[in-house]
N, C-alpha and C positions, 0 to 999 in steps of 0.2 A: 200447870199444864201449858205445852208451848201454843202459838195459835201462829198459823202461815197464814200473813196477812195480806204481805204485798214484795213487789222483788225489792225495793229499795227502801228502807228507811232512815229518814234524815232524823236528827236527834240535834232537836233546836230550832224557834219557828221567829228567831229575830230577822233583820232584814239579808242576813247572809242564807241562813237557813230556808227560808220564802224564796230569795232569789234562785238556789241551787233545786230545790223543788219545784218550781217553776220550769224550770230548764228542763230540769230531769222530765218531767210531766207528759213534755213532747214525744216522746218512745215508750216513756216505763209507765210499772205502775208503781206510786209515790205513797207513802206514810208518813208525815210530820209528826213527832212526839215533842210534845212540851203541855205545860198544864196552863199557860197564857202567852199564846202565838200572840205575835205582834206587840209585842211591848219590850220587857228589860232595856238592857241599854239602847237599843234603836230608836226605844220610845225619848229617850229623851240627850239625844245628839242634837251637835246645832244644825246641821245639815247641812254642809259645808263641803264641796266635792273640787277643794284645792292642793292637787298634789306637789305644786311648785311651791306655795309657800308655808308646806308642811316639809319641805325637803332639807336638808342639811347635808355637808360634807362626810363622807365614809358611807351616806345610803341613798347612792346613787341604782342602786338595785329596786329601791323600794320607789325611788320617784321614777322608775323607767315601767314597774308596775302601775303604778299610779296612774300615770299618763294613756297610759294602754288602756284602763279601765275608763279615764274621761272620755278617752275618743269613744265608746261602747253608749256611754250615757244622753245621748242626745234620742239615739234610736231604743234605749231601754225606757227612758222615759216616754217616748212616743207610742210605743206599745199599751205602756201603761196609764197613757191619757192626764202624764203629772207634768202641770208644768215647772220649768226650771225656770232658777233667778242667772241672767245671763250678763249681768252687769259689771263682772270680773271682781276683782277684791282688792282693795285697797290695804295697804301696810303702812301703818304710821309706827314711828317711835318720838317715845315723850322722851328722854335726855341724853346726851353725850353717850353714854354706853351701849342705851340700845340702838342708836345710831351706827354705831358702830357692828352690832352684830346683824343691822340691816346690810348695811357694807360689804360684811363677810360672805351673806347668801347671795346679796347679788353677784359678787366677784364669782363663787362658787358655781352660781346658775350661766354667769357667760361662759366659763369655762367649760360646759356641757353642752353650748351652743343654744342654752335658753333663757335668754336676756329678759328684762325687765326694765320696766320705766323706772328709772329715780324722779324723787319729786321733794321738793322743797316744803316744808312746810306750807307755805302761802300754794305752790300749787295745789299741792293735796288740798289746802282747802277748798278750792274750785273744781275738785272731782270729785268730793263727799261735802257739802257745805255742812252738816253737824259736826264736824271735827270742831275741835276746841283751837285759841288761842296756842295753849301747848305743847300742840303739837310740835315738834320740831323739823323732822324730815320724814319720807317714807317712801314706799315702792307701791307703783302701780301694775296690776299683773291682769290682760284682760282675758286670757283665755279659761280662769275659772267658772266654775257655777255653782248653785245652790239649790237646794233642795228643801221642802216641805216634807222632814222626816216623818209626818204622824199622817200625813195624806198619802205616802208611798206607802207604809208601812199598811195603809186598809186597802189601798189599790192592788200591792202585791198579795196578799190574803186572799181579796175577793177574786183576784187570776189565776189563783194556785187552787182554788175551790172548784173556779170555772173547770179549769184541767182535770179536775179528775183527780185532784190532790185529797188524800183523807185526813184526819186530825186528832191522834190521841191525846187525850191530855190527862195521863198517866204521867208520874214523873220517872224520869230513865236513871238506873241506879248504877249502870255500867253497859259495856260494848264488847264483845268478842266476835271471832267470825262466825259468821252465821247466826247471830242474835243480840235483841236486845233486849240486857233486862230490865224487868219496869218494878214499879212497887204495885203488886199486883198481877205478876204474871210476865212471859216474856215472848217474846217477842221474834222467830224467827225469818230469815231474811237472805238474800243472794248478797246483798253490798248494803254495809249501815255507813251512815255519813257523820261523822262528830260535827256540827256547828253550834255548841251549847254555851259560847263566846267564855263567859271568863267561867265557868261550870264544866270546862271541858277536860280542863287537868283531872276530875275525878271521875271519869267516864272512862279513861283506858290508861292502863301503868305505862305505856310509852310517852307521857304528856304530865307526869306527874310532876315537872320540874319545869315543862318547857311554859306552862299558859300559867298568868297570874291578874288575880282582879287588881284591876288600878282606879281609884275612888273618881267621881268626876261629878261637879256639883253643876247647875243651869238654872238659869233664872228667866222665864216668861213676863215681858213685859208690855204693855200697852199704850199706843201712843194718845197722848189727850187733848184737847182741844187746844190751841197755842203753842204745841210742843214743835220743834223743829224738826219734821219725818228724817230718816237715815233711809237713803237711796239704794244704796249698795250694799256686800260683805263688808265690813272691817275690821283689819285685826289689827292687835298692836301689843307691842310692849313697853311695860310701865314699869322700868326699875328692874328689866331682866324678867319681869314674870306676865306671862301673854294670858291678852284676853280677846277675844271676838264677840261681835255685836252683827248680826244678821236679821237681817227683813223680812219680816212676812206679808203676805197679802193679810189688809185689813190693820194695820199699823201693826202689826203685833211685832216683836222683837225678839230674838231670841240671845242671850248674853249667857257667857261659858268661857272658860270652864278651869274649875279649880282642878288640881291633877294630886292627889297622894297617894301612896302605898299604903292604906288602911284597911286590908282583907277582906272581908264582905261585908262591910257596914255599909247601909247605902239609906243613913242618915242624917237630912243637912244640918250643918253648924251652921250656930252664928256668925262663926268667923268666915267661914265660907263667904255665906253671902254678904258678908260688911265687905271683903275684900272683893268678890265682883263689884260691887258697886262704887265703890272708890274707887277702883281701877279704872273703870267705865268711864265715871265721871271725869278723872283727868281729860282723857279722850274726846268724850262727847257730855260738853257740861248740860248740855238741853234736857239728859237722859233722868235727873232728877224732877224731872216736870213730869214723866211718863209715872204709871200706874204701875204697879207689882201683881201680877196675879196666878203666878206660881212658881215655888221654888222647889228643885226636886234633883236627886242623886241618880248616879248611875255604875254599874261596873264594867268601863273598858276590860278587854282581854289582852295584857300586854304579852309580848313575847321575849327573848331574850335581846333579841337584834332589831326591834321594832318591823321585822319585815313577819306576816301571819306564816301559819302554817296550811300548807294545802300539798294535800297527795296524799300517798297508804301508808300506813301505821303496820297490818299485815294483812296477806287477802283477805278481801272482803271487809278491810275495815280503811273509809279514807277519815281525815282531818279536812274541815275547815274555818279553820279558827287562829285568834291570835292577831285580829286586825286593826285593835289598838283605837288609837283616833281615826283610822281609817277605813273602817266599817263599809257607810253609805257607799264614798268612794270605789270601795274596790268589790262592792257584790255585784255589777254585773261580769267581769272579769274573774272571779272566782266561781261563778257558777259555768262560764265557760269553759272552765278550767278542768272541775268535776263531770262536767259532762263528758269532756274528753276522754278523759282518765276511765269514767265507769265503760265506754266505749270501748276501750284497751287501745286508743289513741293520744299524742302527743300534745301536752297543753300549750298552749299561744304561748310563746318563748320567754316573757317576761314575768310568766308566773311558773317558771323553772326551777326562776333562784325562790322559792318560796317551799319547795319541797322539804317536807320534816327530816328526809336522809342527811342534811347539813347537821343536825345536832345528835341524828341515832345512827353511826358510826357502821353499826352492826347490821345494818340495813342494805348498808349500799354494796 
């Protein structure tokens, strides 16, 4: 039997799905389905909201997104009473090569007219002093920021509640217009929203090819008594393969992230975290003083061109998903996005090129 619940329901309650519920909240009346809001991959992101040194040559689309979404996050965060880490992000590479593929992004970033400090080894020492020895050169980038994913992630819950937001935790077996089905019954609706992040390929046949889980492993770490605290974000590359090490309030640490195509296993390996932590370690050798106290998996939703998906599938059915490593980043610009859209208005211009008509031909 169908049951008319609410005019919107979003189908996915991680931080894109919360975000876009939030937003929608303010006009409509909202339905979140998922069977454990606030968790899956958001639960365990580093929290990293760097779209300049996530950027690479050919996705300059995706950093003009990106960007649009950081300038959003100061005032998303203020709403949400979270504070950000504002202390920009430092880039190290440990040898010749990945020196050179710092080189490349930097070349790449002035030629878009967003520069970046180079630094010497010995400098970047004196703007993260846990850097190691090792280190050899790196970029200093200060208009990134950082985020407390697991404190966003209950702050956007308990404002989506506040709203007026409702919460099934039914799981969603698929999406057509006008309803959603659940196991258990279904669900119809004026506009369902896909945000079921790497879960969403199996929610509607137009996404069957486009979203795919990408493995990502994270290690929680504790700073201990004598250990040398890390100040700021750091990332770096050790041998061509990147690692980040980000701060929390209270020494905690967060270190990520392994990345494989391993389809929905979201079990850590050994190897996994031997290779965080030897990577780590080149970087910042103090990090073997610190404590371990937890290590855990996640499934990014990759897309074909790393840029997400956002806009309509067919009436009454949008996409937002597909945000890859850039989740945190880019949910308050995507729910800006949807909001627009369910309005029958124009989304902020750099989440244009994000529209799923780029790969469903038959759409446009």
């Amino acid at each position: 039997m169908s049951e008319i619940v609410r005019e919107i329901v979003v189908v996915g309650g991680g931080v894109i799905g919360l975000s876009v519920a939030w937003r929608l909240a303010v006009s409509h009346e909202v339905t979140v389905v998922d069977p454990a809001p606030a968790r899956g991959a958001s639960w365990v992101a580093g929290g990293m909201l760097a779209p300049v040194t996530e950027s690479w040559p050919g996705e300059e689309a995706l950093l003009d997104l990106g960007a649009a979404s950081l300038d959003r996050w100061p005032e998303f965060a203020a709403r949400l009473d979270v504070p950000l880490l504002t202390g920009g992000t430092v880039v190290a590479a440990v040898d010749a090569a990945d020196a050179a593929q710092l080189d490349v992004l930097a070349e790449h970033l002035a030629s878009l007219g967003r520069a970046v400090d180079r630094l010497t080894g010995r400098e970047l020492r004196e703007r993260e002093p846990a850097a190691g020895p090792g280190v050899r050169s790196g970029l200093m980038v200060p208009g990134d920021l950082a985020v407390d994913n697991r404190e966003l992630l209950r702050r956007l819950e308990s404002a989506a509640r506040r709203a007026g937001v409702r919460f099934d935790r039914r799981r969603a077996l698929g999406v057509e217009s006008g309803a959603v089905l659940l196991d258990g019954g279904v669900l119809e609706t004026g506009t369902a929203v896909i945000a079921a992040g790497a879960w969403s390929a199996a929610l509607h046949p137009a996404l069957d090819t486009l979203v795919r889980p990408v493995k990502g492993e994270i290690l929680r770490l504790r700073e201990r008594a004598g250990a040398l605290p890390l100040t700021r974000t750091l990332r770096a590359l050790v041998e061509s393969r990147p690692v980040y090490l980000v701060p929390r309030a209270g020494g905690e640490v967060v270190l990520g992230a392994t990345q494989y195509e391993a389809g929905f296993d979201t079990e850590v390996t050994v190897g996994g975290v031997r290779d965080l932590l030897a990577d780590a370690e080149r970087v910042v050798p103090g990090i073997a003083e610190y404590g371990l106290t937890e290590a855990a998996a996640g499934l990014r939703a990759g897309s074909r061109d790393n840029l997400p998906l956002v806009g309509p599938l067919e009436p009454g059915v949008l996409v937002a998903a597909g945000h890859h490593r850039n989740g945190l980043l880019l949910a308050p610009i995507t729910a800006d996005a949807v909001y627009a859209m369910v309005a029958g208005e124009q989304p902020p211009a750099p989440a244009r090129a994000a529209d799923p008509a780029r790969h469903v031909p038959t759409r446009r």
